[in-house]
N, C-alpha and C positions, 0 to 999 in steps of 0.2 A: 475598773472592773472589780469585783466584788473576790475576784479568783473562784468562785465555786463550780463555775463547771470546765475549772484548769484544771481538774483533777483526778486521777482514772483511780478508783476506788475498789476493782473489781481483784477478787484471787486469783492469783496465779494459776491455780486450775481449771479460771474460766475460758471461755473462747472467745467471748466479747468483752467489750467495753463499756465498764460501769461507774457513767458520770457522778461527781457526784453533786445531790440537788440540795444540799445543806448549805442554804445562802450565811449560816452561821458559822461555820466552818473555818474560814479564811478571819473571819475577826477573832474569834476565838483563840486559832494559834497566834497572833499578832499580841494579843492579851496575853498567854504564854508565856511568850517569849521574852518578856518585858522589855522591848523595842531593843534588844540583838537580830541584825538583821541575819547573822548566821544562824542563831537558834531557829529565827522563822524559818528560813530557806529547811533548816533538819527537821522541822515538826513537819510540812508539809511532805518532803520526800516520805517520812513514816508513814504519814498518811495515806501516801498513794505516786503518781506515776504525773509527773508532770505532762499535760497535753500539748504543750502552749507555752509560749517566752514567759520568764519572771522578773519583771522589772519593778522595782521596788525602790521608794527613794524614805529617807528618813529626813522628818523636820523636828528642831526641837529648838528650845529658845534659852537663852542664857538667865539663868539670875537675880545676877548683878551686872549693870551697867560696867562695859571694861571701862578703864583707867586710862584715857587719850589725852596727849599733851596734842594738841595743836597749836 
């Protein structure tokens, strides 16, 4: 999922719920954040009102080859 319509956008002083349709959104703060997955988790709650579970995984790759004695 893209996360964009996990996200309730609307003021506090509305009465509904105002998705939000900004499929750019969710990469943008990812860009942010520069791959802290606590930063992402705090730009998104600014943003708005979680709908929906946040599951998030980080991949990233080493390097340098580590140093194995086998």
């Amino acid at each position: 999922s893209d996360g964009r319509d996990d996200l309730n956008i609307s003021t506090e002083k509305s009465l509904y719920k105002k998705i939000n349709e900004d499929e750019t959104l969710f990469l943008r703060s990812v860009e942010k954040s520069k791959g802290s997955l606590e930063e992402l988790v705090r730009f998104l709650k600014e943003t708005g009102d979680l709908t929906d579970d946040l599951s998030l995984i980080k991949v990233h790759y080493l390097e340098e080859e580590p140093d194995l004695d086998i």
